[in-house]
C-alpha angles and dihedrals in degrees: 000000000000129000091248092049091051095051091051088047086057086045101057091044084061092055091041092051083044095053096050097046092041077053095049082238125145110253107247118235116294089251093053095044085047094049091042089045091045089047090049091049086042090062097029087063086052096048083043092058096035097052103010127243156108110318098208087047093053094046095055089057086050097047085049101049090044095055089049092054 
């Protein structure tokens, strides 16, 4: 994996550690977030070449609606 690729991943486990304690939720193990965080970057570089966009951005709306779910 890329150095960019590796950053958003970090990104998105931020948000996701953001979402639960905003939550009042427990924070998962590392290895489930990671995985979480690598699955949500995964589809946010697919929506990103289908329709076109920022990645981070996308992935902030992804991390937000499945929080709310």
């Amino acid at each position: 994996m890329g150095f960019l690729k590796n950053q958003q991943v970090n990104v998105a486990i931020r948000l996701l550690a953001w979402q639960y304690e905003r939550n009042g939720q427990q924070l998962p193990e590392r290895a489930l977030l990671e995985g979480h965080a690598r699955q949500l970057v995964d589809d946010a570089h697919r929506i990103a070449r289908e329709r076109g966009g920022n990645v981070i951005v996308i992935l902030k709306q992804m991390v937000a609606q499945a929080r709310r779910k």
